[in-house]
ZATI-997371 format. One record per residue (C-alpha): residue in three letters; y, x, z. Coordinates in pm, whole numbers, padded with zeros to 5 digits. Example, Ala and Ser with C-alpha at 12.3 -4.5 7.8 and 13.67 -1.06 7.14 Angstrom:
BEGIN
  residuo       y       x       z
      ALA  -00450   01230   00780
      SER  -00106   01367   00714
This chain:
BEGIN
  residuo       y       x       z
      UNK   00945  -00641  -02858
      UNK   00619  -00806  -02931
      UNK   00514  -01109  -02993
      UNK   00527  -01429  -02734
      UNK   00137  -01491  -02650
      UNK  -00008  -01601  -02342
      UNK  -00379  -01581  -02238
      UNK  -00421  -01934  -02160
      UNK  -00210  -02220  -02208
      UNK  -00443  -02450  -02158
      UNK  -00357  -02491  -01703
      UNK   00027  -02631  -01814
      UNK  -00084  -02822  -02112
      UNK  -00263  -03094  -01905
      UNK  -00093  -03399  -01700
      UNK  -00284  -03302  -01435
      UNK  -00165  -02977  -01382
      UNK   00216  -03117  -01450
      UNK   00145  -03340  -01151
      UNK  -00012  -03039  -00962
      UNK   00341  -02823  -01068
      UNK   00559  -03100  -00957
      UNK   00383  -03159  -00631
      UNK   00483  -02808  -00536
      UNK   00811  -02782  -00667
      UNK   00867  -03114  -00451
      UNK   00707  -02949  -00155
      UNK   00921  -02652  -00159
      UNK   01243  -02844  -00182
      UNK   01124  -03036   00142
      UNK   01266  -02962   00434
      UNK   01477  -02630   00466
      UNK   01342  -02293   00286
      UNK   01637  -02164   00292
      UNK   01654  -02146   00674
      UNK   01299  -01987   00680
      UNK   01466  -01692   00428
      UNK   01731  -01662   00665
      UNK   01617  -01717   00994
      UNK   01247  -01527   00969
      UNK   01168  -01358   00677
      UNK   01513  -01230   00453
      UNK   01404  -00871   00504
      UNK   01062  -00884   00324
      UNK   01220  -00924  -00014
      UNK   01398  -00532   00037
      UNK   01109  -00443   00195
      UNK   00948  -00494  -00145
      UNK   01202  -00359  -00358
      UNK   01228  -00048  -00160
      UNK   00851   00010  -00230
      UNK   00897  -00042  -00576
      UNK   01165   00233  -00614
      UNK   01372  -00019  -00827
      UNK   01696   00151  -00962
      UNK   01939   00091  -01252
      UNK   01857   00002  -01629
      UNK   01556  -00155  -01539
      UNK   01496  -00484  -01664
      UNK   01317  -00677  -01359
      UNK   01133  -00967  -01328
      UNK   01113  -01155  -00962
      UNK   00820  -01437  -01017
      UNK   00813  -01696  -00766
      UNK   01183  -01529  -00614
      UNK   01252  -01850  -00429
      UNK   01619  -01771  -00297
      UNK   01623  -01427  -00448
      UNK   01490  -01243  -00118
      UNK   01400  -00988  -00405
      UNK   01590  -01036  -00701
      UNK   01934  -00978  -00501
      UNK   01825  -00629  -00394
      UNK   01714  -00535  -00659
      UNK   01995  -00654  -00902
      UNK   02252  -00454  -00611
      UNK   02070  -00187  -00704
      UNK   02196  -00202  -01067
      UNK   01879  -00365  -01225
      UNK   01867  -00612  -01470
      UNK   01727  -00906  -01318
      UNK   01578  -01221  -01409
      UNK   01435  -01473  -01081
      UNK   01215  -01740  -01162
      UNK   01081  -01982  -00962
      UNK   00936  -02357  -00993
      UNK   01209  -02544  -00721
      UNK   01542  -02515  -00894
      UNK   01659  -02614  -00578
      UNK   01588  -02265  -00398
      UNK   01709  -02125  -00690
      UNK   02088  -02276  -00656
      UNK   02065  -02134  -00288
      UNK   01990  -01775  -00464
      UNK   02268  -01834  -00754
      UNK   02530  -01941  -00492
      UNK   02441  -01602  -00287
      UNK   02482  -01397  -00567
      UNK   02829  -01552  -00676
      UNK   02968  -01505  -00348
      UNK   02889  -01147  -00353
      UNK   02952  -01112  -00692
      UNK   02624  -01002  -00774
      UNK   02475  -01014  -01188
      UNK   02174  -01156  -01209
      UNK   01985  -01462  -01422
      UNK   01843  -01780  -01221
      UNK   01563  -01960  -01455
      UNK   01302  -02231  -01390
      UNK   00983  -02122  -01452
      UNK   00592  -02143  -01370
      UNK   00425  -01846  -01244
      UNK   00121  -01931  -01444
      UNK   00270  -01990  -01760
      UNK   00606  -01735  -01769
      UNK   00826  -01819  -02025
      UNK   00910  -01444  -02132
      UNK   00725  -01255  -02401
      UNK   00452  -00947  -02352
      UNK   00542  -00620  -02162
      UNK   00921  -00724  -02158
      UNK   01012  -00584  -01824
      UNK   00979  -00232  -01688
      UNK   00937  -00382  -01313
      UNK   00733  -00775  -01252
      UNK   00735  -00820  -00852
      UNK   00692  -01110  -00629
      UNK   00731  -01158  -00271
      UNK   00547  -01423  -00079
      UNK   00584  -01588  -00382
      UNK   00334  -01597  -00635
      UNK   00075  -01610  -00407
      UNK   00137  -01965  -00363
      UNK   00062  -02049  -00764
      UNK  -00216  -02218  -00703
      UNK  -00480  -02077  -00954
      UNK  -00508  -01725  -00899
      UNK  -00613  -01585  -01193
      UNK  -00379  -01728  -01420
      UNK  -00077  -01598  -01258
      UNK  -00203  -01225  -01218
      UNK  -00286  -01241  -01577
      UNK   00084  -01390  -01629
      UNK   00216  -01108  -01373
      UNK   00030  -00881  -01586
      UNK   00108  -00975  -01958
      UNK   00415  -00948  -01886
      UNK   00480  -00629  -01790
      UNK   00526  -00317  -02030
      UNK   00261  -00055  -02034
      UNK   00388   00189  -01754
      UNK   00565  -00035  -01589
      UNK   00485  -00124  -01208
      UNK   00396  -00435  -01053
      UNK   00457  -00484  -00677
      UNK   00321  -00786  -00483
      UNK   00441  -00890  -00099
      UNK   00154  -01141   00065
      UNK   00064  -01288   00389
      UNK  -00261  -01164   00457
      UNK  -00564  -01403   00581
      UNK  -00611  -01257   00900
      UNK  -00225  -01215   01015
      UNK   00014  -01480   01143
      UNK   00069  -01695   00836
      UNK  -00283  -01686   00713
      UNK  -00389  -01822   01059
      UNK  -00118  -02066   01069
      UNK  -00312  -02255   00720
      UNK  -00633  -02195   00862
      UNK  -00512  -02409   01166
      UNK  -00389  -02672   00911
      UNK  -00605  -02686   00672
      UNK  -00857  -02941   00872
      UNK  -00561  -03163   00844
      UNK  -00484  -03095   00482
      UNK  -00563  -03315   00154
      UNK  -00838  -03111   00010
      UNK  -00735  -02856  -00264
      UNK  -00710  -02951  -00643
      UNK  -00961  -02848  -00851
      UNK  -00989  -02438  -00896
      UNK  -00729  -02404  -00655
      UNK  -00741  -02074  -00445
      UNK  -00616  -02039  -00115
      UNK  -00266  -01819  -00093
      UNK  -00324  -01609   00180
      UNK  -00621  -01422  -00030
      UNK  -00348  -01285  -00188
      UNK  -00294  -01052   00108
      UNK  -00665  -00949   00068
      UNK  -00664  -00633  -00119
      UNK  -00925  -00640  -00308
      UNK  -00879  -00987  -00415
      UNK  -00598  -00795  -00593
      UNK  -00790  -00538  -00699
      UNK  -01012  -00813  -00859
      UNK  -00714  -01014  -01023
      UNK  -00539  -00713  -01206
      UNK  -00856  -00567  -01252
      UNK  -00922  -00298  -01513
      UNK  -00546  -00353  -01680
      UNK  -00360  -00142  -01414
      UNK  -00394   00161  -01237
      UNK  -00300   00374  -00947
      UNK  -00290   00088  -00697
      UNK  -00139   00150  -00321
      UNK  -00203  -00089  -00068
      UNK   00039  -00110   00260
      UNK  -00072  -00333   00509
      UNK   00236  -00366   00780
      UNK   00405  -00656   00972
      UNK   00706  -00847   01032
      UNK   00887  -00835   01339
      UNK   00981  -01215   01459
      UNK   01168  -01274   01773
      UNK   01339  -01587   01661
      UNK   01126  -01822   01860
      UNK   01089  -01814   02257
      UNK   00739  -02053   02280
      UNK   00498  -02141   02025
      UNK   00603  -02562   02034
      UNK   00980  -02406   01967
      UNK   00840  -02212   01644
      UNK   00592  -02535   01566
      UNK   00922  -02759   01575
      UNK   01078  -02529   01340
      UNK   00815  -02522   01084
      UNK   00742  -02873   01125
      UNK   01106  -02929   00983
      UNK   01180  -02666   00771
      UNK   00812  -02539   00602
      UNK   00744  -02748   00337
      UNK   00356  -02685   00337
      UNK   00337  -02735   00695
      UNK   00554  -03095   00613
      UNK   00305  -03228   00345
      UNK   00028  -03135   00589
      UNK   00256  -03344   00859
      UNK   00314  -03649   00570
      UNK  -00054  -03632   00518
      UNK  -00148  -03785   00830
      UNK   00188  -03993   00862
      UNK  -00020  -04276   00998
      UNK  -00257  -04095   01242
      UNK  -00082  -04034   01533
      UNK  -00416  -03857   01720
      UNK  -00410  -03638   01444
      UNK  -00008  -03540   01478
      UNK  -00101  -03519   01854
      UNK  -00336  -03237   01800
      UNK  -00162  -03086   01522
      UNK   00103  -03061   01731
      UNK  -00154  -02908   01960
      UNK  -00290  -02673   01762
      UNK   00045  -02528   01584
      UNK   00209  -02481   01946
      UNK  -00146  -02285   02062
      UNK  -00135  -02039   01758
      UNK   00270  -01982   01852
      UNK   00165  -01898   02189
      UNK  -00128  -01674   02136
      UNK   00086  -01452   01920
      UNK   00352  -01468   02091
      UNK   00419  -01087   02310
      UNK   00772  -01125   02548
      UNK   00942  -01353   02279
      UNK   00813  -01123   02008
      UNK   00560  -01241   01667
      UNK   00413  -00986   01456
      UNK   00303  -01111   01095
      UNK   00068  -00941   00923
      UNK   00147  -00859   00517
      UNK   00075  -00682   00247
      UNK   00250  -00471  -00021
      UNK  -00001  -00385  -00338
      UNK   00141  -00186  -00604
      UNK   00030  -00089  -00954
      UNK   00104   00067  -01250
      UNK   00009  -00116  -01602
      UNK  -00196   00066  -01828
């Protein structure tokens, strides 16, 4: 095993960034993630695994797992798996899962830009809509990289820009506190050579599968606006935000039910993702 280095330490060792860390961990525990897993998107996290091949003996890493939509396939598939994730809260929803089906796996707290694990100590690092919500980019591929042993695969599940989900923070973001400071915008995880960029010349043989998520859980786009507005914690903080304008919650509300709508086809939404995958040199 080597050494425990890490590129750059120097993101977590501020009190900004702390306060930037804690912000999102407190945004994700808003509202009801869980019911977004379970309601909309529980199959993406197979999805992923499947693409990845996983199978037993490997030792797996699931950054960003949220509820384990990734780590419990993959550990029923006999892998060794550790989830991370920054809200222990969605984490206790994963660890209750897996002790009702009597699934092995470990749950641990941790930052996507500053993983806790030694260099190349897993054979398989993967992430589904996960780490593309770390907010600096760079410092979480390099984590996503570091991290995993030479040969070993990485696989990445995002929302792309143009699909569903990359629309629906488009149509928020003129409602939104402005970024932090060298903050990147998640959905450009789901563009593929923004990937290609971020892993750069320390992986090879990278696939790209752009495909999309069948949705018939809402029957109008104000029913699927209602939904997020309670359950999705970034579309809540956009929603806290402007607590005190109602003009602005007006045509939020507005704007949200319009994008439901247009993608709406006879009670069916298709969102757009993609799967990259790579092997580490």
């Amino acid at each position: 095993m080597s050494s425990f280095t890490r590129t750059d330490l120097s993101l977590t060792a501020t009190d900004e960034d702390r306060a930037l860390k804690a912000k999102h961990a407190a945004m994700w525990a808003s509202g009801d993630y869980p019911a977004v897993v379970r309601d909309v998107v529980h199959s993406l996290g197979g999805i992923l695994v499947e693409a990845l091949d996983v199978h037993p003996g490997q030792r797996v890493l699931d950054v960003a797992a949220g509820t384990g939509t990734s780590a419990l396939p993959a550990a029923r598939r006999g892998a060794e798996v550790i989830a991370t994730d920054l809200t222990p809260e969605l984490l206790t929803v994963g660890r209750a899962t897996a002790e009702n089906e009597g699934v092995a796996l470990t749950w641990q707290t941790a930052d996507a830009e500053a993983l806790p694990f030694p260099d190349a100590e897993f054979d398989v690092v993967m992430s589904s809509i996960g780490v593309m919500f770390a907010p600096h980019h760079s410092a979480a591929a390099d984590e996503v990289v570091r991290v995993c042993r030479q040969g070993g695969t990485i696989g990445v599940l995002s929302w792309t820009p143009s699909g569903f989900i990359g629309e629906l923070f488009a149509a928020m973001k003129p409602y939104a506190p402005p970024p932090p400071s060298g903050a990147s915008p998640a959905p450009l995880w789901g563009d593929v050579a923004h990937v290609r960029e971020l892993f750069g010349d320390r992986v090879d043989d990278v696939v790209a599968q752009q495909q999309t998520l069948r949705v018939d859980r809402f029957a109008t786009g104000a029913q699927f606006r209602d939904f997020f507005k309670a359950a999705y914690g970034p579309t809540i903080a956009v929603y806290r935000f402007i607590a005190d304008d109602p003009a602005k919650i007006a045509a939020l509300d507005a704007d949200l039910a319009a994008l439901g709508d247009r993608h709406l086809d006879e009670g069916v939404m298709r969102w757009e993702y993609v799967i990259v995958t790579a092997r580490r040199r």
